[in-house]
N, CA, C and O atoms as CSV, one atom per row, in Angstrom:
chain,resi,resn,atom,element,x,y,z
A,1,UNK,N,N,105.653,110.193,95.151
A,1,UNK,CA,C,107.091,110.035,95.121
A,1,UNK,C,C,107.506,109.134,96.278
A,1,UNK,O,O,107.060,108.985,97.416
A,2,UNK,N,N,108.388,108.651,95.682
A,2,UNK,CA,C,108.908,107.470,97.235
A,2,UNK,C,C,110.163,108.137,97.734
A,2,UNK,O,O,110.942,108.727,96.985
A,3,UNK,N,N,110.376,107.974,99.467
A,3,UNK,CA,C,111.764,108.284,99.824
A,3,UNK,C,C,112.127,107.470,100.238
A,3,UNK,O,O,111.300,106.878,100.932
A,4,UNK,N,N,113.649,106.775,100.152
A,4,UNK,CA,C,114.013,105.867,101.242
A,4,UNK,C,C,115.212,106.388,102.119
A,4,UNK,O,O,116.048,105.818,102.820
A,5,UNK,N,N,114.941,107.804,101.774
A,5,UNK,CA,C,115.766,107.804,103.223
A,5,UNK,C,C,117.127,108.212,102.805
A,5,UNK,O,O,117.600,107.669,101.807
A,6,UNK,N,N,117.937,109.264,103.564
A,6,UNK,CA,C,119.724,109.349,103.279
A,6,UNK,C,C,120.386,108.640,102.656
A,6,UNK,O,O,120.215,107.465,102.982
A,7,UNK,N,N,121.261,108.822,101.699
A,7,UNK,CA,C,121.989,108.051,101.523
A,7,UNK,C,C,121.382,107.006,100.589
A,7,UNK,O,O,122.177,106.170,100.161
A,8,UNK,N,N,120.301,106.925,100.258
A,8,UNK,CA,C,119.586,105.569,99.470
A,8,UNK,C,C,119.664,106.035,97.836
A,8,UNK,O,O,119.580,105.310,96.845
A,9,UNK,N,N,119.845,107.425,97.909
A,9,UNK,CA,C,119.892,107.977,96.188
A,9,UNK,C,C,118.219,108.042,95.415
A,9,UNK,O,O,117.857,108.220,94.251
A,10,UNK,N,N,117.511,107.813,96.648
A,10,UNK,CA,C,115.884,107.795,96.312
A,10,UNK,C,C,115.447,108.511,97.705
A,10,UNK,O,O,114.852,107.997,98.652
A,11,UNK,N,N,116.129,110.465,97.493
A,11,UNK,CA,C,115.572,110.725,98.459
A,11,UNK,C,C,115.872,112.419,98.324
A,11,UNK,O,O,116.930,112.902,97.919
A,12,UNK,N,N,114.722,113.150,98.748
A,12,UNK,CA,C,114.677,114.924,98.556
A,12,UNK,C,C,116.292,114.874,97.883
A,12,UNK,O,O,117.159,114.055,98.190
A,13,UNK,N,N,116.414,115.970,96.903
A,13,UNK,CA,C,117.633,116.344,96.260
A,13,UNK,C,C,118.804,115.548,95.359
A,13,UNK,O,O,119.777,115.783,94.643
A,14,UNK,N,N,117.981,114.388,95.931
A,14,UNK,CA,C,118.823,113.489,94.325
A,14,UNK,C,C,118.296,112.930,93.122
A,14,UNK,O,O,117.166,112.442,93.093
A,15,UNK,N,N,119.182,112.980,91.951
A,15,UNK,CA,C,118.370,113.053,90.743
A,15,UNK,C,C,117.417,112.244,90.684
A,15,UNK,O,O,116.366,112.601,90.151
A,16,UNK,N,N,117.574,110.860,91.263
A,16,UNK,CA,C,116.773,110.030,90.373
A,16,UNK,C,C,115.549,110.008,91.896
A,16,UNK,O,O,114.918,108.976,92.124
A,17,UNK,N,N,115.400,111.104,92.682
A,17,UNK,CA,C,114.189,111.445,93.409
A,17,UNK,C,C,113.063,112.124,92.913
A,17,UNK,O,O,111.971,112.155,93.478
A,18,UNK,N,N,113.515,113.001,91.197
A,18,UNK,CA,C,112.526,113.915,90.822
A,18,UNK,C,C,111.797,113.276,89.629
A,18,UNK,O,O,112.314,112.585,88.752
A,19,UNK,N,N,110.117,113.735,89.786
A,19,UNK,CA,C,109.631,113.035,88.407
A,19,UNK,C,C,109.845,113.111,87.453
A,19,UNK,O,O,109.944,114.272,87.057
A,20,UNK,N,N,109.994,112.361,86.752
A,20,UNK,CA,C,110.306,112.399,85.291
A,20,UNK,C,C,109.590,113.551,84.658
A,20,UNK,O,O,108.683,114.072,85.307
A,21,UNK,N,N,109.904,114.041,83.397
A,21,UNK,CA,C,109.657,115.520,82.844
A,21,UNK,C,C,108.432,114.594,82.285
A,21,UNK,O,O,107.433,115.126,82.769
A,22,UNK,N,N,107.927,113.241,81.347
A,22,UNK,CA,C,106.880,113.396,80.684
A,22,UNK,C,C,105.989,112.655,82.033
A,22,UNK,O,O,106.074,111.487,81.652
A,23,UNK,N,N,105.543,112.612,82.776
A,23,UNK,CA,C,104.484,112.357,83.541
A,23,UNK,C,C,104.636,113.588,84.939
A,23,UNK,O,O,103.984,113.415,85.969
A,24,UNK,N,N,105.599,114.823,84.764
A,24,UNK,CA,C,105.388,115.349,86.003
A,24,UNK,C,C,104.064,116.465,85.946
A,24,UNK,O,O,103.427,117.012,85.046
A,25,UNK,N,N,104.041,116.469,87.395
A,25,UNK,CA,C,102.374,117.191,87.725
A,25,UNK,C,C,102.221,118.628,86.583
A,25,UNK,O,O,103.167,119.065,85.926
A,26,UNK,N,N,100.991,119.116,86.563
A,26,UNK,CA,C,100.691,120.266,85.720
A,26,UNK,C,C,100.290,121.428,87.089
A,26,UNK,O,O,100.588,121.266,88.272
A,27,UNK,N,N,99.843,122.124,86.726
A,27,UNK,CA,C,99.700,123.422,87.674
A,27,UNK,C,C,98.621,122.822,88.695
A,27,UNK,O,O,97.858,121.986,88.209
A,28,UNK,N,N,98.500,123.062,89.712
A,28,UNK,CA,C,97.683,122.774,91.026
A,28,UNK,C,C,97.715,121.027,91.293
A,28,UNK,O,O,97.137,120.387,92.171
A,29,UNK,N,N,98.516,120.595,90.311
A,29,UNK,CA,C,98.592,118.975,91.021
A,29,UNK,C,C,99.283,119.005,91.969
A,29,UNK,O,O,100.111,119.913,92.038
A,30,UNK,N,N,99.190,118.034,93.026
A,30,UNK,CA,C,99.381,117.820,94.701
A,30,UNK,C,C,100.615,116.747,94.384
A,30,UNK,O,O,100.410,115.993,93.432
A,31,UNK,N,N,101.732,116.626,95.014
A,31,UNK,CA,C,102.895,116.016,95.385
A,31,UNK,C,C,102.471,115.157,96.671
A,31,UNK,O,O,102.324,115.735,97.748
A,32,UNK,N,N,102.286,113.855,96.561
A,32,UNK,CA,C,103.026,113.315,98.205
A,32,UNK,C,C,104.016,112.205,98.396
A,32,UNK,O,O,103.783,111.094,97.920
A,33,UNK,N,N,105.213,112.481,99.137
A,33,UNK,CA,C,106.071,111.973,99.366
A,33,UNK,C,C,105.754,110.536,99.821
A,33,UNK,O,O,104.525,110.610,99.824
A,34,UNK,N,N,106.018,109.371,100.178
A,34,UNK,CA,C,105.467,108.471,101.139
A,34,UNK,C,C,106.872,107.532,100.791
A,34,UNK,O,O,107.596,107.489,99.796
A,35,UNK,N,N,106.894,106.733,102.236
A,35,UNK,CA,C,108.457,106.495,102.652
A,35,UNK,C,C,107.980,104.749,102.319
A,35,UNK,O,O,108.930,103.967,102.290
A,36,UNK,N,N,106.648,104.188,102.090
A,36,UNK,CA,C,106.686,102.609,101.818
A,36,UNK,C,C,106.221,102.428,100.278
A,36,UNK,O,O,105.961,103.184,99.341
A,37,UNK,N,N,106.248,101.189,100.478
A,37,UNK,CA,C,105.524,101.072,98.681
A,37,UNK,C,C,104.675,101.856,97.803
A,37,UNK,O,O,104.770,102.601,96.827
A,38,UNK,N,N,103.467,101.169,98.876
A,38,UNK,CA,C,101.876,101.741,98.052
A,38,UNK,C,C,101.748,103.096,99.032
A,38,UNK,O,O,101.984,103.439,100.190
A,39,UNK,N,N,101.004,103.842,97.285
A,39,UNK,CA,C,101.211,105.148,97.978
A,39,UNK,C,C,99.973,105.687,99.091
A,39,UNK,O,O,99.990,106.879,99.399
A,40,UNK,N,N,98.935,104.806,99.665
A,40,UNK,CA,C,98.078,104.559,100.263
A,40,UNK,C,C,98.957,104.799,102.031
A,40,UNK,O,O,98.577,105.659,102.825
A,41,UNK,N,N,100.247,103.736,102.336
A,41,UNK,CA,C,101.253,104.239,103.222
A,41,UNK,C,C,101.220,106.041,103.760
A,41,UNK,O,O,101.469,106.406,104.909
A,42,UNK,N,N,100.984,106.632,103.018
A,42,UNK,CA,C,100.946,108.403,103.077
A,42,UNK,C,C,99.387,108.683,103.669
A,42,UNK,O,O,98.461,108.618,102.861
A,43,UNK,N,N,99.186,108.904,104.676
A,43,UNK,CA,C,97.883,109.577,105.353
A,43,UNK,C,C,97.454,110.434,105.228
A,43,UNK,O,O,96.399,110.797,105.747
A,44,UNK,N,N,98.352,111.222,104.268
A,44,UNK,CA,C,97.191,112.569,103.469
A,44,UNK,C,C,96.970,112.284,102.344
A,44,UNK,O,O,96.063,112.922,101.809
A,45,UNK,N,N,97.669,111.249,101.536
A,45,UNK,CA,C,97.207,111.100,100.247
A,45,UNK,C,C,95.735,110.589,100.214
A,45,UNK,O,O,94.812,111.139,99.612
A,46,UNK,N,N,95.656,109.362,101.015
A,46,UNK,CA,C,94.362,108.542,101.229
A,46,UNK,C,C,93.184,109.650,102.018
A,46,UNK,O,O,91.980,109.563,101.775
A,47,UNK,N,N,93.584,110.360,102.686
A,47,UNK,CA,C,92.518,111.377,102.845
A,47,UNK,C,C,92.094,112.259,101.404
A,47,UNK,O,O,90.999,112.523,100.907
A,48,UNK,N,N,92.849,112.427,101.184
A,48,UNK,CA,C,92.925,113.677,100.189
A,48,UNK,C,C,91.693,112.783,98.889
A,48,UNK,O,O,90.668,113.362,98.527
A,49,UNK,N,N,91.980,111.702,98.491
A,49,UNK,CA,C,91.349,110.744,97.838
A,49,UNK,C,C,89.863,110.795,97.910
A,49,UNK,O,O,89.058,110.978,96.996
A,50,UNK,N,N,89.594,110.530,99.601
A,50,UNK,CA,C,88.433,110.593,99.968
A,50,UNK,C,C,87.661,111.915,100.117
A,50,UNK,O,O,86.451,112.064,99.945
A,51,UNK,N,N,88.547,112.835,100.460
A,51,UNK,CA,C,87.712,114.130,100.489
A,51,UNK,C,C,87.320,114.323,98.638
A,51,UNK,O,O,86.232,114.693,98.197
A,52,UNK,N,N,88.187,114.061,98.054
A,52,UNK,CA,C,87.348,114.505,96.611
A,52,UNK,C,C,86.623,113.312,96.263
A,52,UNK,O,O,86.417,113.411,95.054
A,53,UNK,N,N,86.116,112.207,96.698
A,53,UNK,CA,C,85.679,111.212,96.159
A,53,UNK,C,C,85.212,110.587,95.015
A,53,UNK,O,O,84.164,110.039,94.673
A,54,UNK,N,N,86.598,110.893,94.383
A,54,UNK,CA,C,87.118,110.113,93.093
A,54,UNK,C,C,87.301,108.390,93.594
A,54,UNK,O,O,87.642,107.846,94.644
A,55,UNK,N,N,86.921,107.952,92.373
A,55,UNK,CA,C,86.647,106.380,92.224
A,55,UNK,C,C,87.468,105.835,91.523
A,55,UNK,O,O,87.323,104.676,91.135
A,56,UNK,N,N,88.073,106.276,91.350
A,56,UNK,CA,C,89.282,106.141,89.596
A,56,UNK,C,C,90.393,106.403,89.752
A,56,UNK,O,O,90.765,107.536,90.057
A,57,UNK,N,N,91.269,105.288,89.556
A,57,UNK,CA,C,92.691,106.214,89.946
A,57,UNK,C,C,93.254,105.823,88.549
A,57,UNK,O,O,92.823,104.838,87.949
A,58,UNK,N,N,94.489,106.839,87.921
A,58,UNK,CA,C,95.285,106.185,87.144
A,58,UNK,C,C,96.424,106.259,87.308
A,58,UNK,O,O,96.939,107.368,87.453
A,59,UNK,N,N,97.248,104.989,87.339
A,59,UNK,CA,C,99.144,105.290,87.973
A,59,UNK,C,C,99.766,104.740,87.168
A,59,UNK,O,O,99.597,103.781,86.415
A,60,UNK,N,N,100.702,105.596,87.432
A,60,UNK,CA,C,102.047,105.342,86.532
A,60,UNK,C,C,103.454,105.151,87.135
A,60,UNK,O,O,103.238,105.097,88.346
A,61,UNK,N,N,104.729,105.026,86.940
A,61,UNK,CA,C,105.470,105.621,87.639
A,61,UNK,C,C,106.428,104.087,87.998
A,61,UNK,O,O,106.234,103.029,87.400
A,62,UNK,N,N,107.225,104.240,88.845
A,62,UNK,CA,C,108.473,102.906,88.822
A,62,UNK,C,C,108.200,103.040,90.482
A,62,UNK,O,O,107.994,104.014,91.206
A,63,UNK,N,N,108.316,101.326,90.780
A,63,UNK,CA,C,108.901,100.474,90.142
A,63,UNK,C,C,108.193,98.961,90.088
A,63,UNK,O,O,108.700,98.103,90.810
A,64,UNK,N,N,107.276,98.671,89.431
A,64,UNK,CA,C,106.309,97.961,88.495
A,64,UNK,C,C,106.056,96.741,89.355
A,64,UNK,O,O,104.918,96.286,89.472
A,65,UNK,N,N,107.261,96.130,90.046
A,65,UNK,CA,C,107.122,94.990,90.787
A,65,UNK,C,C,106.961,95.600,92.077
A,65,UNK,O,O,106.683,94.662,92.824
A,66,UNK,N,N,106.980,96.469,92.622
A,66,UNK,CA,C,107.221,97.063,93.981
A,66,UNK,C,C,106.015,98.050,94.168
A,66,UNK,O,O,104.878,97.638,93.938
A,67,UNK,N,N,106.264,99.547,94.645
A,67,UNK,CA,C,105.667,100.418,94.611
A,67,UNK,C,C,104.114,100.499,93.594
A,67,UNK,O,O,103.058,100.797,94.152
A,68,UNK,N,N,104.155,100.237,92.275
A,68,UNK,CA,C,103.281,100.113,91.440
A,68,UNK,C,C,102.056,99.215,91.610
A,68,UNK,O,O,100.885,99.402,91.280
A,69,UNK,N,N,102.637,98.216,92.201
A,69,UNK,CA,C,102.035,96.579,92.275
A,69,UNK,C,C,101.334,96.905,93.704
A,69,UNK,O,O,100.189,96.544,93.972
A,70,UNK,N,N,102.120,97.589,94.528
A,70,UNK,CA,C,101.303,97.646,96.139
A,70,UNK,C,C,100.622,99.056,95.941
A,70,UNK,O,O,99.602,99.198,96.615
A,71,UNK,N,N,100.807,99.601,95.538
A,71,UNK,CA,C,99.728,100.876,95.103
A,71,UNK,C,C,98.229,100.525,94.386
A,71,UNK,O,O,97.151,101.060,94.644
A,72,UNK,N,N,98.571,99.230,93.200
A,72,UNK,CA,C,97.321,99.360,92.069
A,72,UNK,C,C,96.534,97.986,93.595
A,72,UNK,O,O,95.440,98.090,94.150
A,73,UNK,N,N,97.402,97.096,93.783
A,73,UNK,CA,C,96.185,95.810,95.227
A,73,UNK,C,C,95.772,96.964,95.811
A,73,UNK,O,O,94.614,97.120,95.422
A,74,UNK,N,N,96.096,97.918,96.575
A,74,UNK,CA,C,95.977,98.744,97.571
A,74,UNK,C,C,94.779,99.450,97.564
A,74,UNK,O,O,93.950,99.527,98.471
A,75,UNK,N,N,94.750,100.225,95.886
A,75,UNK,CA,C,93.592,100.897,95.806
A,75,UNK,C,C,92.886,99.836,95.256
A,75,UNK,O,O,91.749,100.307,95.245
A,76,UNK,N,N,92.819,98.970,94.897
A,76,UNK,CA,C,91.909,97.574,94.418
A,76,UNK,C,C,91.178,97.349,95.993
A,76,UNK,O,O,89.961,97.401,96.177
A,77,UNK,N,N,91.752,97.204,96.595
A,77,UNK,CA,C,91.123,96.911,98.127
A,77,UNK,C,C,90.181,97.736,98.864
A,77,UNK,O,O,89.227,97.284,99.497
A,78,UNK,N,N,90.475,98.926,98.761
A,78,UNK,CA,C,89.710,99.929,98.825
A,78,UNK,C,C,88.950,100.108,97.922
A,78,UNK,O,O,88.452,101.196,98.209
A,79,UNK,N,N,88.490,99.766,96.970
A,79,UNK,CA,C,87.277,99.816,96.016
A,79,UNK,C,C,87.482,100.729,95.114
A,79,UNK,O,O,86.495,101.184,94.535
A,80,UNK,N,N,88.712,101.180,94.803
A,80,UNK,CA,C,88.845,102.040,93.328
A,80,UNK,C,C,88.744,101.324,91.752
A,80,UNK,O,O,88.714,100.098,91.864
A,81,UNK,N,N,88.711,101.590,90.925
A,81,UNK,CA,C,88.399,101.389,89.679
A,81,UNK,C,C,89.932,101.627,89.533
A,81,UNK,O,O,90.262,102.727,89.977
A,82,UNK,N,N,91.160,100.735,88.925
A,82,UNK,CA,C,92.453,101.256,88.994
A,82,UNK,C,C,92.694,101.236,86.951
A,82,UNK,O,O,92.144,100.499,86.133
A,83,UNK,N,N,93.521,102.144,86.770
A,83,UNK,CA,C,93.628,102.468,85.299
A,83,UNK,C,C,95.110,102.327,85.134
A,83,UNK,O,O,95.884,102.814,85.958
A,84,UNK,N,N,95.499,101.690,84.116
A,84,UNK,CA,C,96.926,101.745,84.124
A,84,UNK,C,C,97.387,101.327,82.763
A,84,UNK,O,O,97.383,100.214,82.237
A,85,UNK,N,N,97.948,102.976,82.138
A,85,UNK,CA,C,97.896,102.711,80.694
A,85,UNK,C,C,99.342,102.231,80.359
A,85,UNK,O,O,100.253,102.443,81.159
A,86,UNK,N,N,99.614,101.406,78.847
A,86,UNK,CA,C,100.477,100.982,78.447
A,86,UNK,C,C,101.940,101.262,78.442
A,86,UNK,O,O,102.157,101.905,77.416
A,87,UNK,N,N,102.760,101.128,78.935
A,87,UNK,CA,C,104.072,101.480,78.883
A,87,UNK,C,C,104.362,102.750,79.816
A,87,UNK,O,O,105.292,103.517,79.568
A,88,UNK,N,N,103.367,102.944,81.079
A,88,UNK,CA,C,103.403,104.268,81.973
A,88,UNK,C,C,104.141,104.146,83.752
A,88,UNK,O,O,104.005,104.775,84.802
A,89,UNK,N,N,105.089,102.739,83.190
A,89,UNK,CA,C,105.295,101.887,84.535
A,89,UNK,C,C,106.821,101.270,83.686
A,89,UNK,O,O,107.153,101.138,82.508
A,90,UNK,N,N,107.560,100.964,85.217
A,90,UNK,CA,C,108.983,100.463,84.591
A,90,UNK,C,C,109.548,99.749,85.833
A,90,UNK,O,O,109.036,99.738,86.953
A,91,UNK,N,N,110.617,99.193,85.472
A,91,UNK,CA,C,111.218,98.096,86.398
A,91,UNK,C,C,112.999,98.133,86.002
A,91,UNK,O,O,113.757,98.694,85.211
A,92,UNK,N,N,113.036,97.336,86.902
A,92,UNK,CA,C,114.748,97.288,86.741
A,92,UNK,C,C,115.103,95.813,86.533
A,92,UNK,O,O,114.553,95.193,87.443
A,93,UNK,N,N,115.902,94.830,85.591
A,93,UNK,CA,C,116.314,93.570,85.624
A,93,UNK,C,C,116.581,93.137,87.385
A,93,UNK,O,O,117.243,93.742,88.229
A,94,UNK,N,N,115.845,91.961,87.499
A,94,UNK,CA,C,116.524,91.322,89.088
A,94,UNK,C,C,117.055,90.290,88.935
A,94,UNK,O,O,117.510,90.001,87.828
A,95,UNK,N,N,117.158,89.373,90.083
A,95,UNK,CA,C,117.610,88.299,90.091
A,95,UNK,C,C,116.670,86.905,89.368
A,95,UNK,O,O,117.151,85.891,88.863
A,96,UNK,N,N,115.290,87.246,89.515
A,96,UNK,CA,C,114.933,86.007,88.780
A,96,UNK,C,C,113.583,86.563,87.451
A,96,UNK,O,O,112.618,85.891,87.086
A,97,UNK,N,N,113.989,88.027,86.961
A,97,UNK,CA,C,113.288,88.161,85.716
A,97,UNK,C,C,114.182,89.284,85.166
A,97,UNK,O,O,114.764,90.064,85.920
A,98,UNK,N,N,114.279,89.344,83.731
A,98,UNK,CA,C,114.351,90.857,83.417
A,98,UNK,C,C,113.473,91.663,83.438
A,98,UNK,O,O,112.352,91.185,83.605
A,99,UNK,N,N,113.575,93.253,83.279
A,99,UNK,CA,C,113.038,94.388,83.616
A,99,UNK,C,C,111.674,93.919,82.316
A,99,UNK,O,O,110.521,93.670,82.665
A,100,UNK,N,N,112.087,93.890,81.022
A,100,UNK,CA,C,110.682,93.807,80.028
A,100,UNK,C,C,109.462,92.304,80.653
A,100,UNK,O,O,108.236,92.413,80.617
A,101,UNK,N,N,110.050,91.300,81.062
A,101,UNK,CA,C,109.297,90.194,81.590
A,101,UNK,C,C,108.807,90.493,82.622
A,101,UNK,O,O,107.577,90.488,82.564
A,102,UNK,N,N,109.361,90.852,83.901
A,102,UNK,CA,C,108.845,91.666,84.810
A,102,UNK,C,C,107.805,92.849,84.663
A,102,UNK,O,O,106.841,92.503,85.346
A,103,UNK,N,N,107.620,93.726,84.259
A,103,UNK,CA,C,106.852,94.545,83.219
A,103,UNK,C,C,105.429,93.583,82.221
A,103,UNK,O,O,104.260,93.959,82.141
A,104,UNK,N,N,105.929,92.525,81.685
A,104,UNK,CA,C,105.128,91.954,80.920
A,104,UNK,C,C,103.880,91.327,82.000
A,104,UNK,O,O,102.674,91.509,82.167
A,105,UNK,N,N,104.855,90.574,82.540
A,105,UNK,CA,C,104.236,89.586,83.923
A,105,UNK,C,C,103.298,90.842,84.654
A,105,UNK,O,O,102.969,91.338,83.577
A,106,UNK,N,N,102.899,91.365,85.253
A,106,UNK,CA,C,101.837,92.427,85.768
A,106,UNK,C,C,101.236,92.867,85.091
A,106,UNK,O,O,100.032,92.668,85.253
A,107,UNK,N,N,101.706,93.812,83.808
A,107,UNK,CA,C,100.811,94.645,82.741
A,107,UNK,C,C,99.768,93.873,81.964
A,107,UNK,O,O,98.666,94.278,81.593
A,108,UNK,N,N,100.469,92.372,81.741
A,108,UNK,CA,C,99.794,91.385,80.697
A,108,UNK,C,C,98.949,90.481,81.475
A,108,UNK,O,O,97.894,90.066,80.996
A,109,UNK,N,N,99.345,90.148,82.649
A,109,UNK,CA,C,98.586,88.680,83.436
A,109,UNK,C,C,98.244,88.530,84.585
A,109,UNK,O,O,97.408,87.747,85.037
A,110,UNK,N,N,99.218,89.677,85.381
A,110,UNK,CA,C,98.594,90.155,87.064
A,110,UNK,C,C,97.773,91.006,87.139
A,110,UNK,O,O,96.882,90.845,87.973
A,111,UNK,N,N,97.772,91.711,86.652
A,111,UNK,CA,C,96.382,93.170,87.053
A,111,UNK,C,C,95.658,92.822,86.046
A,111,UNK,O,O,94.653,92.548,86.703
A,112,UNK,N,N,95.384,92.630,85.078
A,112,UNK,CA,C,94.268,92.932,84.062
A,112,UNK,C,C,93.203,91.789,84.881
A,112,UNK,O,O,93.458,91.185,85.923
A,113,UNK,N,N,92.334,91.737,84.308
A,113,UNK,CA,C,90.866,91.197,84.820
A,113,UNK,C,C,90.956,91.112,86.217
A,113,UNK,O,O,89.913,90.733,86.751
A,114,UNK,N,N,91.865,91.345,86.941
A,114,UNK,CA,C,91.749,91.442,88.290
A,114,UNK,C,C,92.224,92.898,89.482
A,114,UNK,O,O,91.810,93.104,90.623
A,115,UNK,N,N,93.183,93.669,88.681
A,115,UNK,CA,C,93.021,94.334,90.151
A,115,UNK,C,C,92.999,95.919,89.050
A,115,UNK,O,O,92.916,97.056,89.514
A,116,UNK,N,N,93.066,95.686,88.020
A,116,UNK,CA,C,93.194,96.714,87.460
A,116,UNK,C,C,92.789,96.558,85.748
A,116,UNK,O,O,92.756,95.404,85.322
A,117,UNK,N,N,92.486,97.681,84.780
A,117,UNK,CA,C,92.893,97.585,83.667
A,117,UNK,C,C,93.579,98.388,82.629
A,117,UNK,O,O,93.569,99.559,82.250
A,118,UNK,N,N,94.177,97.288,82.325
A,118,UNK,CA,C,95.249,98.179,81.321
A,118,UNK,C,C,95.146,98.361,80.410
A,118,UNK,O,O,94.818,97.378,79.745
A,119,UNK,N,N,95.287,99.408,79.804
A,119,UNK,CA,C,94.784,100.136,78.453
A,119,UNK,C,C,95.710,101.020,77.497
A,119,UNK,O,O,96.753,101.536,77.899
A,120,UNK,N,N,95.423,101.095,76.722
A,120,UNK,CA,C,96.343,101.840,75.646
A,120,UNK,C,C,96.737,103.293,76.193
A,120,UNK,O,O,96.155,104.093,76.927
A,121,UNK,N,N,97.802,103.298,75.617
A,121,UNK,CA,C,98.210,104.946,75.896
A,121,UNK,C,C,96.987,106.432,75.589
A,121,UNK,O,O,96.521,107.397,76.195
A,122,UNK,N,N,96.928,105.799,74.296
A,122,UNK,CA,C,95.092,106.421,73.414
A,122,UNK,C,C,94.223,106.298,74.232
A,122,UNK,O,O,93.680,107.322,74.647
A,123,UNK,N,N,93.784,104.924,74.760
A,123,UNK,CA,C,92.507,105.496,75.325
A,123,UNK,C,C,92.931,105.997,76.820
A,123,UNK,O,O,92.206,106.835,77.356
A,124,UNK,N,N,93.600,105.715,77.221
A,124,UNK,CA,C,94.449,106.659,78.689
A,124,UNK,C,C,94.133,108.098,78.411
A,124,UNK,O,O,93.271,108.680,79.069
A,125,UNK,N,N,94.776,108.661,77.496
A,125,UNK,CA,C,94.524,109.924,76.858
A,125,UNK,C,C,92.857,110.826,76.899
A,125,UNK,O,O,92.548,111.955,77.280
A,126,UNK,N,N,92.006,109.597,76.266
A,126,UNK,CA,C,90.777,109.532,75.900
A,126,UNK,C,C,89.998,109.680,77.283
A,126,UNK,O,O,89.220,110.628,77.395
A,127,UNK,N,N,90.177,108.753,78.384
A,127,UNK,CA,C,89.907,108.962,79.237
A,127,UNK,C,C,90.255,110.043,80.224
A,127,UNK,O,O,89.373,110.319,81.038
A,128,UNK,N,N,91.416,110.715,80.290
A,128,UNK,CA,C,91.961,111.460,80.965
A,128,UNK,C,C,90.827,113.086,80.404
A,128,UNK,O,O,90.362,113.917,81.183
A,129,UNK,N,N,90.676,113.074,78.915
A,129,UNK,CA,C,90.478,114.242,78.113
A,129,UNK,C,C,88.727,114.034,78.750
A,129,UNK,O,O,88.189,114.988,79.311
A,130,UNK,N,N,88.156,113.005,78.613
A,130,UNK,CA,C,86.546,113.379,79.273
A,130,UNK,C,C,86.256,113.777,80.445
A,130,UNK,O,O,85.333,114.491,80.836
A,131,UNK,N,N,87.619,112.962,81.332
A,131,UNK,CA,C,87.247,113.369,83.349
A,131,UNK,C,C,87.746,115.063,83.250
A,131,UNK,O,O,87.170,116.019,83.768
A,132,UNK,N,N,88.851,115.076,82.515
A,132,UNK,CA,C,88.887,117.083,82.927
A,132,UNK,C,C,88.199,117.645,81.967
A,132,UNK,O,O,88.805,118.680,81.690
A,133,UNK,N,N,87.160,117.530,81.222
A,133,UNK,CA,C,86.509,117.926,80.345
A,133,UNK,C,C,85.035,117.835,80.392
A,133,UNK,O,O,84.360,118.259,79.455
C-alpha cells in the first residue's frame, strides 16, 4: 500500500487508501505500507522477501506509470522473475497519455521481454494455483 501522507487522500483512513475488494490479501497475507514508489522503499518488505526466498514476484495494483513501474525495475534489479498478469494494474489519464495508452505503453512494450512478463489473467491463475499447491 502506498501513503503519501495527511491530507494527500492516499493515506491510513481514506477510501481510496484501502485495497480494492478483488485483489485484497486472504488470511495470513502480510500488509506493508511504504511512503515511495517501489515497494522495495519499505525495509521489511525486502527483508521479508529474502527471508522466504521466493524468486517470483507477482504485482498488481495502481499506479502503472509510477509505483507499478518502480516496483516491477526494482525487483528486476534484484534478480526476481517479475509476473504481471493482464489487466491487474491501472493508471489515471495525464498530461501527455491517456490512462488505456499509458497502461498499453508498459503492459505491451516496456516490461515484456525485459523487466517482466506479462501474462494472461488464466495463466496468472494457473500459476498462482501450482506455487500454493
Amino acid at each position: 500500500m502506498h501513503d503519501d501522507g495527511p491530507g494527500s487522500g492516499f493515506t491510513k483512513g481514506c477510501e481510496d487508501f484501502e485495497i480494492a475488494d478483488q485483489i485484497a490479501p486472504v488470511e495470513n497475507e502480510k500488509i506493508y505500507t511504504k511512503t515511495i514508489n517501489s515497494s522495495f522503499g519499505n525495509s521489511e518488505f525486502a527483508e521479508y522477501l529474502e527471508q522466504t526466498g521466493e524468486k517470483e514476484l507477482m504485482i498488481t495494483g495502481l499506479q502503472t506509470n509510477f509505483c507499478i513501474d518502480a516496483t516491477i525495475k526494482s525487483a528486476f534489479e534484484r534478480g526476481y522473475k517479475v509476473i504481471v498478469p493482464a489487466g491487474t494494474n491501472s493508471t489515471f489519464d495525464n498530461d501527455y497519455m491517456d490512462a488505456e495508452t499509458t497502461y498499453r505503453y508498459y503492459n505491451e512494450m516496456m516490461w515484456p521481454k525485459r523487466f517482466a512478463e506479462c501474462v494472461s489473467i488464466e495463466k496468472a491463475a494457473e500459476m498462482l494455483k501450482k506455487h500454493s499447491g
